[in-house]
MIDOKE-538003 format. One line per field, with one value per residue: x, y, z of N, C-alpha, C in turn; residue number from 1; residue in one letter. Coordinates in nm, 4 decimals, padded with zeros to 6 digits. Each point is the difference from the previous one (the first is absolute). Layout:
// MIDOKE-538003
n_east = (X;...) .
n_north = (Y;...) .
n_up = (Z;...) .
ca_east = (X;...) .
ca_north = (Y;...) .
ca_up = (Z;...) .
c_east = (X;...) .
c_north = (Y;...) .
c_up = (Z;...) .
nr = (NUM;...) .
rest = (A;...) .
This chain:
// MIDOKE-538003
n_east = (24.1875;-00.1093;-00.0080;-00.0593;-00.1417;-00.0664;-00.1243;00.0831;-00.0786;00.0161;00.1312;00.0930;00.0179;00.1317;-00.0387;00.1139;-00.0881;00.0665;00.0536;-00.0061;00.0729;-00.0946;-00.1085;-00.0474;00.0924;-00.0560;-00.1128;00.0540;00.0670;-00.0662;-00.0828;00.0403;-00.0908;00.0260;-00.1278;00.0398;-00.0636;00.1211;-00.1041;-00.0642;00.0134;-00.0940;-00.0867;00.0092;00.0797;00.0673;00.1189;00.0572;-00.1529;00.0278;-00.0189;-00.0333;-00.0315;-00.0195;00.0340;-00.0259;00.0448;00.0576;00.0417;00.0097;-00.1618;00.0342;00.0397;00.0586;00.1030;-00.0650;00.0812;00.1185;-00.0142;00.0126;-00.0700;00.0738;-00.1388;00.0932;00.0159;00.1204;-00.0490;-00.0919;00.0663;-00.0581;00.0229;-00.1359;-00.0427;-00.1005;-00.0653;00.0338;-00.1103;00.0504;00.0882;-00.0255;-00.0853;00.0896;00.0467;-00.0874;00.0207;00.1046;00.0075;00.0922;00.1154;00.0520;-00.1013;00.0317;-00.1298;-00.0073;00.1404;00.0312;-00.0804;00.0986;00.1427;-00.0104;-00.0534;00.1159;00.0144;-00.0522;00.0684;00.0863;-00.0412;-00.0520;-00.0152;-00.1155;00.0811;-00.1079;-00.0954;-00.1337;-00.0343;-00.0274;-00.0214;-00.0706;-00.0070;-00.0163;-00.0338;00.0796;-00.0697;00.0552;-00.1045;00.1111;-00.0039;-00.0650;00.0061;-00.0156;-00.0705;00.0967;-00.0144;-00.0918;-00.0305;00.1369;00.0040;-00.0923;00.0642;00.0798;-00.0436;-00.0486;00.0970;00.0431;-00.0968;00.0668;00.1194;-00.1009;00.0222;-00.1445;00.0698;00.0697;00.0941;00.0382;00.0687;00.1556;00.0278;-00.0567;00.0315;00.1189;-00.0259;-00.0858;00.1040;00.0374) .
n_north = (-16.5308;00.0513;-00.0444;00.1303;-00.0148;00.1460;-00.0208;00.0726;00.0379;-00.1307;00.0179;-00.1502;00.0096;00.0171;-00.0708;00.0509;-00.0446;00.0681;-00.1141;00.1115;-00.0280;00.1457;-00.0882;00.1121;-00.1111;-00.1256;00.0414;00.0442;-00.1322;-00.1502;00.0226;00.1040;-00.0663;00.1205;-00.0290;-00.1116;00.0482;00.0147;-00.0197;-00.0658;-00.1273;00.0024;00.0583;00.0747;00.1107;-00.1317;00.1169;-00.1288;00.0404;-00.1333;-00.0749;-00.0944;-00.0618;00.1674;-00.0123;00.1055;-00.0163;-00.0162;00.0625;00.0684;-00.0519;-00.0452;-00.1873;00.0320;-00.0362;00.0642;00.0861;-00.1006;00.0688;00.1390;00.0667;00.0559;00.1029;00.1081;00.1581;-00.0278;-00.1149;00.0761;00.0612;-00.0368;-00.1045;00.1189;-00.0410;-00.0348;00.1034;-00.0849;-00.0359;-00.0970;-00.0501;00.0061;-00.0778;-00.0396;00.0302;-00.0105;-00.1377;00.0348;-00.1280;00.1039;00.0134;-00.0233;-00.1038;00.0730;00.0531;00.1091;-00.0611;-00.0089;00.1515;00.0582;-00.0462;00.0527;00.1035;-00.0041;-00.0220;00.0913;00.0948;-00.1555;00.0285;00.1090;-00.0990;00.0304;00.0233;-00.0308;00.1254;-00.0797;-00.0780;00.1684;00.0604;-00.1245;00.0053;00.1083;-00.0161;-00.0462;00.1239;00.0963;00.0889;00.1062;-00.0159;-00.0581;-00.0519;-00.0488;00.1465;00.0310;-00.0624;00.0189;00.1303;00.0125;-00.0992;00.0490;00.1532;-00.0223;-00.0659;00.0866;00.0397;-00.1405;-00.0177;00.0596;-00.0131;-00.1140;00.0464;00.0118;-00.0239;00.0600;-00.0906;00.0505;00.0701;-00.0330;-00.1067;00.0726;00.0969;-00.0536;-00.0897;00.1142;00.0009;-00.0766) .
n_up = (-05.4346;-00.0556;-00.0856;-00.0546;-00.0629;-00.0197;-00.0086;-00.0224;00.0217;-00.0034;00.1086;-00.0854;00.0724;-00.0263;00.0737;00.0590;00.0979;00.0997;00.1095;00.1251;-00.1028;00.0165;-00.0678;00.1097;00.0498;-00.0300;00.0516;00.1099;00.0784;-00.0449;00.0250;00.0750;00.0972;-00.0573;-00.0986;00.0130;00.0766;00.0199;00.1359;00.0335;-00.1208;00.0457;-00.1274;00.0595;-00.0781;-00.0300;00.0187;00.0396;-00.0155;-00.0835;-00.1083;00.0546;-00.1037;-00.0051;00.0945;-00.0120;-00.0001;00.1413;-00.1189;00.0948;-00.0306;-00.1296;00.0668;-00.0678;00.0396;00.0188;-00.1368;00.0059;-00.1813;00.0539;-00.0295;-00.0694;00.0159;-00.0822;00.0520;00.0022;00.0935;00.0701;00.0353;-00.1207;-00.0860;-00.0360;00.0852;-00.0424;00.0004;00.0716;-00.0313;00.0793;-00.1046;-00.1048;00.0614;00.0983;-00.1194;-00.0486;00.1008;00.0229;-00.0190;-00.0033;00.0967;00.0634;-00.0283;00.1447;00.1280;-00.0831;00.0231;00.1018;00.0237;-00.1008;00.0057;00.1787;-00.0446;-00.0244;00.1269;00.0694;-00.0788;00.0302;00.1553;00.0231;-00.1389;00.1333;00.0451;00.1224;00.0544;00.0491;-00.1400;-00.0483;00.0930;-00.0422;-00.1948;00.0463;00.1441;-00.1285;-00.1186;00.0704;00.0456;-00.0088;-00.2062;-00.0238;00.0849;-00.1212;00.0049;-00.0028;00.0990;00.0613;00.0548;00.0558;00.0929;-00.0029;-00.0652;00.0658;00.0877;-00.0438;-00.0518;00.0604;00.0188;-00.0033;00.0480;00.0549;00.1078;00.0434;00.1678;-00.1029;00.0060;00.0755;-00.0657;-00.0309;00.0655;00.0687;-00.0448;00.0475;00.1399;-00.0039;-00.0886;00.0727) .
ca_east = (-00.0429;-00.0892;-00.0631;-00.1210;-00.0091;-00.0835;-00.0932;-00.0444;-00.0466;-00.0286;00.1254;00.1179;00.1252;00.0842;00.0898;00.0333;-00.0361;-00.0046;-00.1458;-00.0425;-00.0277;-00.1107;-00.0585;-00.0191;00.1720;00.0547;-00.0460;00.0581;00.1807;00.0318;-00.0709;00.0210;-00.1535;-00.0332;-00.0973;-00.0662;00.0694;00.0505;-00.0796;00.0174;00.0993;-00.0579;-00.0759;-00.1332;-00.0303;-00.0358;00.0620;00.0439;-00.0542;00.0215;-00.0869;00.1034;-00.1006;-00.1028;-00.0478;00.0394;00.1355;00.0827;00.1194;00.1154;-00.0335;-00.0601;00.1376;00.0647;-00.0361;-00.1714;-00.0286;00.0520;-00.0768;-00.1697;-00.0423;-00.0057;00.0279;00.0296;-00.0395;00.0251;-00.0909;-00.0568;-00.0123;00.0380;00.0782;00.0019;00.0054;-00.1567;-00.0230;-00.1305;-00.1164;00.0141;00.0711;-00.0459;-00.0956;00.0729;00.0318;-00.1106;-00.0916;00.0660;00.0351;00.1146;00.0279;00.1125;00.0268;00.0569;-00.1051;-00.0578;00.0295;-00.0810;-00.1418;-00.0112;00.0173;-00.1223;-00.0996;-00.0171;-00.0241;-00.1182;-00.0742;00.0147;-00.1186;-00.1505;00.0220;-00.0785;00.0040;-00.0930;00.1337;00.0548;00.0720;00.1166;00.0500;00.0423;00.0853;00.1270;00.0613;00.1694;00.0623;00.0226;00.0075;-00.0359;-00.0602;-00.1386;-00.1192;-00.0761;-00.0912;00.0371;00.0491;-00.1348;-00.0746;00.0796;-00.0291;-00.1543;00.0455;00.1076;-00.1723;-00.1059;00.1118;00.0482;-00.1608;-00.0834;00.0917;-00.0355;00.1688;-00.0469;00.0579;00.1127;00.0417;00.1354;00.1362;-00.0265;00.0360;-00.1748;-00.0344;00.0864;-00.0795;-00.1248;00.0168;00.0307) .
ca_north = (00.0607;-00.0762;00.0899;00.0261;00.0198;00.0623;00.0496;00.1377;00.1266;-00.1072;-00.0092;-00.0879;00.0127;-00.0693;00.0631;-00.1173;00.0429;-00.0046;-00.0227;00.0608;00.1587;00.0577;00.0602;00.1633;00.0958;-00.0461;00.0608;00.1211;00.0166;-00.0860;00.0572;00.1448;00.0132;00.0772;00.0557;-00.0434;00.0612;-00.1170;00.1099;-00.0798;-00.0719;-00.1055;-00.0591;00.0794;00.1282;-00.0332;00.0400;-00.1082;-00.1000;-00.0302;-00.1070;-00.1429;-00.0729;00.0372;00.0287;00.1274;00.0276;00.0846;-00.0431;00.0301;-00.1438;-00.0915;-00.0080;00.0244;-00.1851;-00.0368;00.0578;-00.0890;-00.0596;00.0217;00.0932;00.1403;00.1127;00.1221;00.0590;00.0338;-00.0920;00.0265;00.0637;00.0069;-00.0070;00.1143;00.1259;00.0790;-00.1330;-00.0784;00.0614;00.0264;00.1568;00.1450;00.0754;00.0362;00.1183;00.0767;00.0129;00.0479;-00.1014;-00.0176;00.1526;00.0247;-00.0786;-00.1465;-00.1467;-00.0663;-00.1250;-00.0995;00.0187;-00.0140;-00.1525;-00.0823;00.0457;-00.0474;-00.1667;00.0339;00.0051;-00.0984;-00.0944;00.0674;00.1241;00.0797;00.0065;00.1563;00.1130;-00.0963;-00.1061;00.0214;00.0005;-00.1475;-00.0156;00.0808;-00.0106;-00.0298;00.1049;00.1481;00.1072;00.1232;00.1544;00.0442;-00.0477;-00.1617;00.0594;00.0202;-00.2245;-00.0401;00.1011;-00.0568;-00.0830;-00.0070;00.0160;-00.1234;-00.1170;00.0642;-00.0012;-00.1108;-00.0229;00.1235;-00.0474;-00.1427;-00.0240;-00.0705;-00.1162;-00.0350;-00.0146;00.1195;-00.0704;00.0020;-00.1004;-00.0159;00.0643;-00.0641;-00.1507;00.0291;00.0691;-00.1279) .
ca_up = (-00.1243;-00.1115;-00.1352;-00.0124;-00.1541;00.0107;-00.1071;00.0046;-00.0448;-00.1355;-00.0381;00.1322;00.0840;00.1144;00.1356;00.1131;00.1246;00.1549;00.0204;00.0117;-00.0945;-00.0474;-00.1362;-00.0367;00.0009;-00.1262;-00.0912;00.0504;00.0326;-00.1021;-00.1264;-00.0286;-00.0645;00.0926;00.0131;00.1921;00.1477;00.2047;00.0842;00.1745;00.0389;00.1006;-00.0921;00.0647;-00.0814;-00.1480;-00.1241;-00.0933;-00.0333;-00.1091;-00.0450;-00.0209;-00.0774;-00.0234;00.1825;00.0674;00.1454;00.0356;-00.0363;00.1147;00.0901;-00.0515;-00.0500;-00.1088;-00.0427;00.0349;-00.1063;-00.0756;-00.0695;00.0153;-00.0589;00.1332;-00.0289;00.0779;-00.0685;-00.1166;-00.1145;-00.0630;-00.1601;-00.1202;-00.1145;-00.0390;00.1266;00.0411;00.1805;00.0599;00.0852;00.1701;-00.0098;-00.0605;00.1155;00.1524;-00.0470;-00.0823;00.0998;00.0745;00.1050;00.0704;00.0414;00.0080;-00.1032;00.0135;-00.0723;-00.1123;-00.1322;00.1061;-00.0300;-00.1502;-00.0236;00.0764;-00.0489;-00.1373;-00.0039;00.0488;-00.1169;-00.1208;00.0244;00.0307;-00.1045;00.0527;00.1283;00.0672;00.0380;00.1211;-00.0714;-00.0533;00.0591;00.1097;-00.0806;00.0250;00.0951;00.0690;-00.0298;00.1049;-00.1098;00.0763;-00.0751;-00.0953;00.1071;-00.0801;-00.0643;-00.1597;-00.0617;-00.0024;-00.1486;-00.1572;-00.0537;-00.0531;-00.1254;-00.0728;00.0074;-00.0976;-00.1184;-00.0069;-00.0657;-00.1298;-00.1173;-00.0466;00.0806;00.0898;00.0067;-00.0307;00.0909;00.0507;-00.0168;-00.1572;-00.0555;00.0481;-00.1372;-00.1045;-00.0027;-00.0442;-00.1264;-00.0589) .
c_east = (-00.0793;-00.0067;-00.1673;-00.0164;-00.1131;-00.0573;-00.0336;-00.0658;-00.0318;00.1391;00.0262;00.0550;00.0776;00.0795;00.0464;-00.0308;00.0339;-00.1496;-00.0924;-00.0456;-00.1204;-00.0122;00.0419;00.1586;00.0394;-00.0783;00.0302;00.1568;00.0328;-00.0834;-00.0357;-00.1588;-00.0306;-00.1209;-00.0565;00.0780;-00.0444;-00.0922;00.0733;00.1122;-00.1215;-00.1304;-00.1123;-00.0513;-00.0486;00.0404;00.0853;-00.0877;00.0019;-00.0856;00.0677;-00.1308;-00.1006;-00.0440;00.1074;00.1213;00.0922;00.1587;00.0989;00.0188;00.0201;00.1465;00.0538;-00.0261;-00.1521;-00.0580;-00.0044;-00.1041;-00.1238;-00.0431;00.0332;00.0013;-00.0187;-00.0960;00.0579;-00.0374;-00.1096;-00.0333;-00.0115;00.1250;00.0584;00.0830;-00.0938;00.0013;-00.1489;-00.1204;00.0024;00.1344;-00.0572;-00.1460;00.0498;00.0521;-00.0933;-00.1118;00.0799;00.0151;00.1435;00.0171;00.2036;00.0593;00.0984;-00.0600;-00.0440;00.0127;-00.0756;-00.1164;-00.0919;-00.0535;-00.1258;-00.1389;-00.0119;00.0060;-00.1727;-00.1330;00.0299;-00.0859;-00.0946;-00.0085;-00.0797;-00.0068;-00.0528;00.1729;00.1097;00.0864;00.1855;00.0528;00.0628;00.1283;00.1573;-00.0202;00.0907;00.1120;-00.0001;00.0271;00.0114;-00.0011;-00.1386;-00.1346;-00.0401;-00.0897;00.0196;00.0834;-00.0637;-00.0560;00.1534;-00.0391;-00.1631;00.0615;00.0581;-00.1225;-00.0104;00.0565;00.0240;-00.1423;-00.0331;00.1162;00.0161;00.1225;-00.0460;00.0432;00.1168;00.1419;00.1425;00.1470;-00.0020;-00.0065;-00.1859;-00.0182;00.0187;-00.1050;-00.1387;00.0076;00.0175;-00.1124) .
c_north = (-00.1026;00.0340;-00.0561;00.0204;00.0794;00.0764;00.1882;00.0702;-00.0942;-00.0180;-00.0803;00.0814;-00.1225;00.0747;-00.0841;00.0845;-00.0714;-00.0997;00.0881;00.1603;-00.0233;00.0356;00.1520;00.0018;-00.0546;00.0755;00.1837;00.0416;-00.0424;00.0142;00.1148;00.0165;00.1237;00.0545;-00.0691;00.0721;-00.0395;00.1144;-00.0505;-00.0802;-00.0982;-00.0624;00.0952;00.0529;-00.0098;00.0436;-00.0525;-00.0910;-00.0272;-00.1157;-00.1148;-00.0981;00.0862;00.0242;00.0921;-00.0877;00.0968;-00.0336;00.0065;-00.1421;-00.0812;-00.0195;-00.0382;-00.1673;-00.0634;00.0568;-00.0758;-00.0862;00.0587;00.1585;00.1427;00.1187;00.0860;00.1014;00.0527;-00.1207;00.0587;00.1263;-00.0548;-00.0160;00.1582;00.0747;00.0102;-00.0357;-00.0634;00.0874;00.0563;00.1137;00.1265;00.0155;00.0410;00.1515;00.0753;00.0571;00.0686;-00.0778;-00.0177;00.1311;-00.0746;-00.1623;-00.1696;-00.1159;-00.0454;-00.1022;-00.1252;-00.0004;-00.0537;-00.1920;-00.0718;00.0192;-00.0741;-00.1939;-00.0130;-00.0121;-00.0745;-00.0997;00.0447;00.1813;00.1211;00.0165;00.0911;00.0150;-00.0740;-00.1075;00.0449;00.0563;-00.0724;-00.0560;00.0777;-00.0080;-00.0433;00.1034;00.0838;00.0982;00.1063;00.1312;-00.0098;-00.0675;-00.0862;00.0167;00.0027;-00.1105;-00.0546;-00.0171;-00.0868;-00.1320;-00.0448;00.0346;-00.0875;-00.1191;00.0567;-00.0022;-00.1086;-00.0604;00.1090;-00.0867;-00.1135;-00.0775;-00.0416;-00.1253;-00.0355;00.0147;00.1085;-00.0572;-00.0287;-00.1788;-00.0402;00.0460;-00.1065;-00.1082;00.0946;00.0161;-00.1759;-00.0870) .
c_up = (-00.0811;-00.0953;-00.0276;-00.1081;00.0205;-00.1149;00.0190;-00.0973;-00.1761;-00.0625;00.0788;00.0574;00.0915;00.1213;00.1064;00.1377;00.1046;00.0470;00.0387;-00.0737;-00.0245;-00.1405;-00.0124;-00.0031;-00.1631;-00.1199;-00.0503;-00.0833;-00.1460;-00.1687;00.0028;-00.0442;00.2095;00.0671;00.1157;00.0643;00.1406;00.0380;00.1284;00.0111;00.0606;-00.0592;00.0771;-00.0926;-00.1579;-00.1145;-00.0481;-00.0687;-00.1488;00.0009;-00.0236;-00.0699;00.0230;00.1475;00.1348;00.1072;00.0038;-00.0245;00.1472;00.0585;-00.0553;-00.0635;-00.1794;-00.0197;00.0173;-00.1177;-00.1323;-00.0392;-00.0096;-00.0900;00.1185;-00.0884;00.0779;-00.0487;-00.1500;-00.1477;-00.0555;-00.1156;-00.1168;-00.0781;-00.0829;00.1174;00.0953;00.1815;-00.0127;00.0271;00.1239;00.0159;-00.0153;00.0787;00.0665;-00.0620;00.0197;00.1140;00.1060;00.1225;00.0467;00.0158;00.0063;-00.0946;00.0801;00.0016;-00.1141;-00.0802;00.0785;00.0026;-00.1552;00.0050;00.0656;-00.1013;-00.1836;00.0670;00.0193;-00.1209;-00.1139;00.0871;00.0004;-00.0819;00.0163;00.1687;00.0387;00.1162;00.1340;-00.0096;-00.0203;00.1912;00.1056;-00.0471;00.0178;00.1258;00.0792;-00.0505;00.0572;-00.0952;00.1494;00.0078;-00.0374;00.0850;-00.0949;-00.0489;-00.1609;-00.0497;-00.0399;-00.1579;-00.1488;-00.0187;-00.0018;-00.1552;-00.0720;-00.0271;-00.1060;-00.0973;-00.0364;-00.0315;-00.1460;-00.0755;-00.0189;00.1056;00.1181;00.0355;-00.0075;00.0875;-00.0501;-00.0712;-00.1633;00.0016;-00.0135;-00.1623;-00.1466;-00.0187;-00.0489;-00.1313;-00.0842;-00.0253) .
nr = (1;2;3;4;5;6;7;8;9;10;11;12;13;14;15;16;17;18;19;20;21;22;23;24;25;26;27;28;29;30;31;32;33;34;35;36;37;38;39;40;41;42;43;44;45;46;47;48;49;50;51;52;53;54;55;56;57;58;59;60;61;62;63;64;65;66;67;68;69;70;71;72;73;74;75;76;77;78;79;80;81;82;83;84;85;86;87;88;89;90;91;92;93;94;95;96;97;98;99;100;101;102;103;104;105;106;107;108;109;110;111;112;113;114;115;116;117;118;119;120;121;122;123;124;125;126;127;128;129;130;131;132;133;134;135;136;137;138;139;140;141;142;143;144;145;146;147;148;149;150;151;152;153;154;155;156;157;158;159;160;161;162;163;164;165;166;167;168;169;170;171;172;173;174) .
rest = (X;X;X;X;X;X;X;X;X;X;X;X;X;X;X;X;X;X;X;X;X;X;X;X;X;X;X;X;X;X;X;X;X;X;X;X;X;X;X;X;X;X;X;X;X;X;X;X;X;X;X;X;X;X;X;X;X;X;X;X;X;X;X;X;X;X;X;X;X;X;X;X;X;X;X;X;X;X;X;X;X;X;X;X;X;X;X;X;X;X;X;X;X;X;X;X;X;X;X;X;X;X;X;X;X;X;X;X;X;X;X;X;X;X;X;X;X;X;X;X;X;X;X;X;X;X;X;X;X;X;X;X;X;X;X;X;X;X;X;X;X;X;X;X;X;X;X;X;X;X;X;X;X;X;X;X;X;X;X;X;X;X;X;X;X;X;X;X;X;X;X;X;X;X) .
C-alpha cells in the first residue's frame, strides 16, 4: 500500500493504493467519480480515457501511483462552477455526437485535450486525435461535426486554447 496525493477535477485528494491499482478503479471504487467508464479493460477502446497534466490516457492502463502529484481530469471536471458544461459538452449534445453515451466521457475529455492544442482542427486532425476512442453508435460523422462546434465556440468565446479542467481555470483567472 502507498499513499497518493491526487489533483482531481482541482481537488487534493488522498488515497492509499495497491501497487498495481488502476487510476479508472481509484477513480471509480474510491472517489465515486463514475463518469469514466471501464470498456475493454485493455486500453483499446478508450472509454476510460481521462486527462493526467492535460494529455488523454487510458485510465484501465495507467497505474494509480504513476498519478501522484499530477493533474487528472475527469469528465465530471469539466463542467462549470454554475453547472454549465463545457463547450465540447454541450456540442456533442447539440451535435448529436453520442447515441448510447458510453464513449462519450472518453470521447468528450480526448477532444477537449485536442482543442487546448490545436484550437482549429481540420476534420483529419480531429480524427487522428480520437483514434484511440471506439465509438459503435454514431459512425464520427457527428464527432466530427461536435467538436469543429465546440472549436468554434471556444474561439467566439475568447477560450481558444485553453486548457480542460478546473485547476487549468483557477491558474488562468490568477
Amino acid at each position: 500500500m502507498q499513499p497518493v496525493t491526487l489533483f482531481v477535477n482541482g481537488a487534493e485528494r488522498e488515497v492509499v493504493v495497491e501497487p498495481l491499482e488502476t487510476l479508472l478503479r481509484v477513480l471509480r471504487e474510491r472517489l465515486e467519480l463514475t463518469g469514466t467508464k471501464e470498456g475493454c479493460g485493455t486500453g483499446y477502446c478508450g472509454a476510460c480515457t481521462v486527462l493526467v497534466d492535460g494529455m488523454p490516457v487510458n485510465a484501465c492502463l495507467f497505474p494509480a501511483v504513476d498519478a501522484d502529484r499530477r493533474e487528472i481530469t475527469t469528465i465530471e471536471g469539466l463542467v462549470a462552477d454554475d453547472g454549465s458544461l463545457h463547450p465540447v459538452q454541450a456540442a456533442f449534445i447539440e451535435k448529436f455526437g453520442l447515441q448510447c453515451g458510453y464513449c462519450t466521457p472518453g470521447m468528450i475529455l480526448a477532444a477537449a485535450s485536442l482543442l487546448a492544442q490545436q484550437p482549429e482542427p481540420s476534420a483529419a486532425q480531429t480524427r487522428a486525435a480520437l483514434a484511440g476512442n471506439l465509438c459503435r453508435c454514431t459512425g464520427y460523422q457527428t464527432i466530427v461535426a461536435a467538436v469543429a462546434e465546440a472549436a468554434r465556440r471556444l474561439r467566439e468565446q475568447g477560450r481558444a486554447g485553453e486548457q480542460p479542467g478546473r485547476r487549468a481555470q483557477i491558474r488562468a483567472r490568477a
